[in-house]
ZADO-1210 file (C-alpha; in nm, 4 decimals, padded with zeros to 6 digits):
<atoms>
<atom x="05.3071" y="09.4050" z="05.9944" code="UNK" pos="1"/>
<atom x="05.2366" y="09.0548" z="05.9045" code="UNK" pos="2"/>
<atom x="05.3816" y="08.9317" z="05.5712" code="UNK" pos="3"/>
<atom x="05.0735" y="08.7114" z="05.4564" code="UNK" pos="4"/>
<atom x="04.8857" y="08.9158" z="05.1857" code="UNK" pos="5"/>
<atom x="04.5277" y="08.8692" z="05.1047" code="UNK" pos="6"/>
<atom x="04.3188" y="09.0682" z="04.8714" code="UNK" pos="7"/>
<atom x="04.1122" y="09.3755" z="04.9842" code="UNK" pos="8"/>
<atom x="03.8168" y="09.5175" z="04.7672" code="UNK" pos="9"/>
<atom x="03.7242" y="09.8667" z="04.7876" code="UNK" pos="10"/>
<atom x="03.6179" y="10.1551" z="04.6087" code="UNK" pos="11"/>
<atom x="03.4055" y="10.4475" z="04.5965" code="UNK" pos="12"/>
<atom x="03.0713" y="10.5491" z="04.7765" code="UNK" pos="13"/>
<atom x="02.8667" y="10.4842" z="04.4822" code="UNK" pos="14"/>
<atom x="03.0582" y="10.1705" z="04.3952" code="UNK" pos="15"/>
<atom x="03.0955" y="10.2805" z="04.0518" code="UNK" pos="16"/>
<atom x="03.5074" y="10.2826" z="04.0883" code="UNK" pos="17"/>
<atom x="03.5901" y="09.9355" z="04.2802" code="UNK" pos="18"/>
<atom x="04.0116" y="09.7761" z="04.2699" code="UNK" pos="19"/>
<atom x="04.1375" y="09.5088" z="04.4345" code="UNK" pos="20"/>
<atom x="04.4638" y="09.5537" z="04.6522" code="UNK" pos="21"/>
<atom x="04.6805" y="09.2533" z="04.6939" code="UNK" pos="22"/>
<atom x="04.8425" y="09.3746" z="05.0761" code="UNK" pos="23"/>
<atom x="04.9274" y="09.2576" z="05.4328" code="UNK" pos="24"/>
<atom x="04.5826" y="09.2228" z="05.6692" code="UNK" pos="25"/>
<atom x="04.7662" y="09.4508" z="05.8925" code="UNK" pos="26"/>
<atom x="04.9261" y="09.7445" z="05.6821" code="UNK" pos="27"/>
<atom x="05.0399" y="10.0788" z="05.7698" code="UNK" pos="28"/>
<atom x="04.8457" y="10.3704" z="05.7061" code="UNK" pos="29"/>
<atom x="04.9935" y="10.7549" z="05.6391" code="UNK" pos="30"/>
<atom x="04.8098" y="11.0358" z="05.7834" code="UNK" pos="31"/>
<atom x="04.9669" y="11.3165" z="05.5483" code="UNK" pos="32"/>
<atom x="04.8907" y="11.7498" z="05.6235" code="UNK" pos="33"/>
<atom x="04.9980" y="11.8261" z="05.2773" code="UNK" pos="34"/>
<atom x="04.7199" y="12.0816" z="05.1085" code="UNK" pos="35"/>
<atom x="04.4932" y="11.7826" z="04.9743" code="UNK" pos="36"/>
<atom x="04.5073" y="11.5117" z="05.2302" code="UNK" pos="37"/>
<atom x="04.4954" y="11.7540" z="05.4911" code="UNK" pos="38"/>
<atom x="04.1496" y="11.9005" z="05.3861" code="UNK" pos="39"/>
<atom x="04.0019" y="11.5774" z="05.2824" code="UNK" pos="40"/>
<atom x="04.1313" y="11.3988" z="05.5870" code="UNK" pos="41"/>
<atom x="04.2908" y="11.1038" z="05.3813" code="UNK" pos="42"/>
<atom x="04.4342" y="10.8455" z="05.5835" code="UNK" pos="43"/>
<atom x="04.6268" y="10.6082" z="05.3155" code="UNK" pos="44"/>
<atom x="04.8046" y="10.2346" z="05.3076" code="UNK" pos="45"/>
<atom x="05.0785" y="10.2565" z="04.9822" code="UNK" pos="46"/>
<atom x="05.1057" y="09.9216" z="04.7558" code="UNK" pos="47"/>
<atom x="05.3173" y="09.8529" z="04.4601" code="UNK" pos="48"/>
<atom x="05.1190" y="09.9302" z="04.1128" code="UNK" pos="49"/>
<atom x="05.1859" y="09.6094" z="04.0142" code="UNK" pos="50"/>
<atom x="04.9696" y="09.5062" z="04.3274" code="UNK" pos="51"/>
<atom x="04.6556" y="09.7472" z="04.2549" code="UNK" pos="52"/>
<atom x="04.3883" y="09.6351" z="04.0251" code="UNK" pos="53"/>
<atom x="04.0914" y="09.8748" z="03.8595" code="UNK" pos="54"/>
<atom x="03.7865" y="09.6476" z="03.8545" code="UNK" pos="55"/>
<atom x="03.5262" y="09.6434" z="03.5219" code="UNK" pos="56"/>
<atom x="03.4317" y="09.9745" z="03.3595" code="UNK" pos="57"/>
<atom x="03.5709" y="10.1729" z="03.6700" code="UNK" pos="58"/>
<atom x="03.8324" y="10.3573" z="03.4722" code="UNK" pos="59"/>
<atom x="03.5603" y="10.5724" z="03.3039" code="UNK" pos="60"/>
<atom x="03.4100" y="10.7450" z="03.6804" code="UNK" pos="61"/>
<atom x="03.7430" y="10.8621" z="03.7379" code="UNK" pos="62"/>
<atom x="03.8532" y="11.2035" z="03.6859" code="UNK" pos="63"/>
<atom x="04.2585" y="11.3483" z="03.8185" code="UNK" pos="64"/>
<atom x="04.3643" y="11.6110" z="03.9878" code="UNK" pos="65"/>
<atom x="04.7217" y="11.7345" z="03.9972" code="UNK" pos="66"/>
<atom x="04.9224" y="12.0271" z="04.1858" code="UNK" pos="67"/>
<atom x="05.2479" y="12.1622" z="04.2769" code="UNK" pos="68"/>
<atom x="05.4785" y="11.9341" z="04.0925" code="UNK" pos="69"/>
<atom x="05.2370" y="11.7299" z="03.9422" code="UNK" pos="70"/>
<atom x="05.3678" y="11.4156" z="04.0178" code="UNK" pos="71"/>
<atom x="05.0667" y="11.2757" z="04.2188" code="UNK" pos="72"/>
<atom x="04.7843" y="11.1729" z="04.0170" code="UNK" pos="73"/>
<atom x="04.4433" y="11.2119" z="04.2811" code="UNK" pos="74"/>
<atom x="04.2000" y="11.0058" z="04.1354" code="UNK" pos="75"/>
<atom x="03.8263" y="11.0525" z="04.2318" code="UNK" pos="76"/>
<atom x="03.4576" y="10.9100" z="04.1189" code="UNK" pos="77"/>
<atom x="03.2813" y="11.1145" z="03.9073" code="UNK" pos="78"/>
<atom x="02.9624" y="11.0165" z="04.0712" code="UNK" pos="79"/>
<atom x="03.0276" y="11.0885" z="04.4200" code="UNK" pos="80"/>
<atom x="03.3430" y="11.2514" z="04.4564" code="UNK" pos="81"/>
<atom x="03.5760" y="11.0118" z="04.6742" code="UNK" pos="82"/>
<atom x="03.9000" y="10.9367" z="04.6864" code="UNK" pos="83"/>
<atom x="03.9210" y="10.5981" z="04.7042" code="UNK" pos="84"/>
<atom x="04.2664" y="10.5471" z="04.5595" code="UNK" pos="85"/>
<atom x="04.5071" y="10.7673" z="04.4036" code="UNK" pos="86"/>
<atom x="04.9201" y="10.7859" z="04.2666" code="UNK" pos="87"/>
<atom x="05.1633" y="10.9012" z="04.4861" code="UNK" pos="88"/>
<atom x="05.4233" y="11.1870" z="04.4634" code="UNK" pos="89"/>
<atom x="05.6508" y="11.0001" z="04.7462" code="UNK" pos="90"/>
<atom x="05.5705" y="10.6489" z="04.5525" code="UNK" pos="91"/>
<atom x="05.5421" y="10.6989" z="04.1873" code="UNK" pos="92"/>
<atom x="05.5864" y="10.3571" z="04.1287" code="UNK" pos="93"/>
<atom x="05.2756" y="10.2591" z="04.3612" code="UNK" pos="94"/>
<atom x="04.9394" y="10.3162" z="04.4903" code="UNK" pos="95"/>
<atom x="04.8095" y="10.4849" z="04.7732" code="UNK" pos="96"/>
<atom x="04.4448" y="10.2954" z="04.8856" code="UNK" pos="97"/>
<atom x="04.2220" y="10.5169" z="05.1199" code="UNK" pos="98"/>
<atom x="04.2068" y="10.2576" z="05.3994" code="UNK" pos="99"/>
<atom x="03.8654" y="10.3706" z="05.4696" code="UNK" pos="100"/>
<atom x="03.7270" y="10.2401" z="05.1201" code="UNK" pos="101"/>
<atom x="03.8454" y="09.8729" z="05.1809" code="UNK" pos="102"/>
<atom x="03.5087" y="09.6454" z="05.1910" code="UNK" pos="103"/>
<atom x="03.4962" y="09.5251" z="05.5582" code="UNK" pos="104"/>
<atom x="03.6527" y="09.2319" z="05.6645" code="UNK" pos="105"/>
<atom x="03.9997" y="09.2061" z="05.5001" code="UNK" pos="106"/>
<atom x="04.1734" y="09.4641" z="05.7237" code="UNK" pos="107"/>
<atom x="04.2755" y="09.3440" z="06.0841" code="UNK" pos="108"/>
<atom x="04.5007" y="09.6070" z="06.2412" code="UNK" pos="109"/>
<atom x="04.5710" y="09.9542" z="06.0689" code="UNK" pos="110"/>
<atom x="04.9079" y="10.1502" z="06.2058" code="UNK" pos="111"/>
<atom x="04.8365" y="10.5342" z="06.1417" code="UNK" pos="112"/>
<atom x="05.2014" y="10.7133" z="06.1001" code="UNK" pos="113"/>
<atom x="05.2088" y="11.1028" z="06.0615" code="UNK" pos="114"/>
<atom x="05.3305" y="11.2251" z="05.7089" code="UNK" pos="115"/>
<atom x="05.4717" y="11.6174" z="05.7186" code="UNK" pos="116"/>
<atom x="05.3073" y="11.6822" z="05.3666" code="UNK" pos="117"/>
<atom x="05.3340" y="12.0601" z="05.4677" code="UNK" pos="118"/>
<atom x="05.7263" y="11.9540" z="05.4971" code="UNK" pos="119"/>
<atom x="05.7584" y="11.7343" z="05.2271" code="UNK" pos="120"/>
<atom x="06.1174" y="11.6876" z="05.1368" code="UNK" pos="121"/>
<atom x="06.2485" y="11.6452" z="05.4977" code="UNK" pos="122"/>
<atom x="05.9194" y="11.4183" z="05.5584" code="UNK" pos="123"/>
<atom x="06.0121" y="11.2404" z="05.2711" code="UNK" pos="124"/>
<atom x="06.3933" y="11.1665" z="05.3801" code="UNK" pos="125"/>
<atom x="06.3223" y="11.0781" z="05.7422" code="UNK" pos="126"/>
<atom x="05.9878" y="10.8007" z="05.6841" code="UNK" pos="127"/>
<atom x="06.1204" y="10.5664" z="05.4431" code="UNK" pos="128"/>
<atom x="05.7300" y="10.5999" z="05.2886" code="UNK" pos="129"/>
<atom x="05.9056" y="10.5216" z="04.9480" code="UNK" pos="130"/>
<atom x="05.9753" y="10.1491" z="05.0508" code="UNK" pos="131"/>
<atom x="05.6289" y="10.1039" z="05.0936" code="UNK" pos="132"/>
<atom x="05.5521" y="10.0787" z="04.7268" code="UNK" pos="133"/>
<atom x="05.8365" y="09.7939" z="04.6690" code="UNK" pos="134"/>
<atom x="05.7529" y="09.4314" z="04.5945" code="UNK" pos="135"/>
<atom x="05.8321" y="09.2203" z="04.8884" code="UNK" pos="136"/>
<atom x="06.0169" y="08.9001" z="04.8818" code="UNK" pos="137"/>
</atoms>
């Protein structure tokens, strides 16, 4: 991964939730099986919260959804029903953007690395996916 960051802008379908993301051009995307990811085929880049912006009045298209231990927080539009960003279980101190939703042109090379959501704990352990959400120096 390259260490320059640039901002990405994304969002939504409807473009009634839109963030900016302050990450690499090149970033490294998790392709998780748990329940969720698995059945809406969510393919997501992790950066620290501090790094993740809600844009406008986007906060009030968003509804949550929360399982199992109830850590994760899966954000979706209202409107349309995607997934554009949500909160991590594996980084609860960051946020997981859909790498999909990023508005064209910001994202040069994406590295897809397999999550065992199905496995969690051992997945967990054996990634490093946790270091993903802290601030780089």
């Amino acid at each position: 991964m390259d260490a320059e960051k640039v901002v990405h802008t994304g969002g939504c379908h409807c473009k009634s939730v839109r963030w900016t993301a302050i990450a690499p051009s090149s970033v490294v995307a998790w392709d998780c099986n748990c329940s969720t990811c698995y059945m809406r085929a969510n393919t997501h880049f992790i950066v620290p919260a501090d790094s993740f912006q809600l844009l406008g009045d986007s906060d009030k298209f968003l509804t949550t959804y929360s399982f199992g231990t109830h850590t994760a927080k899966h954000t979706f539009c209202k409107i349309c029903g995607i997934t554009s960003f949500y909160y991590p279980r594996s980084n609860p101190d960051g946020v997981a953007v859909t790498f999909r939703c990023v508005d064209p042109g910001t994202l040069t090379h994406v590295e897809i690395r397999h999550f065992d959501g199905k496995n969690w704990d051992s997945a967990y352990n054996q990634t490093g996916i946790s270091s993903f959400s802290k601030v780089q120096k």
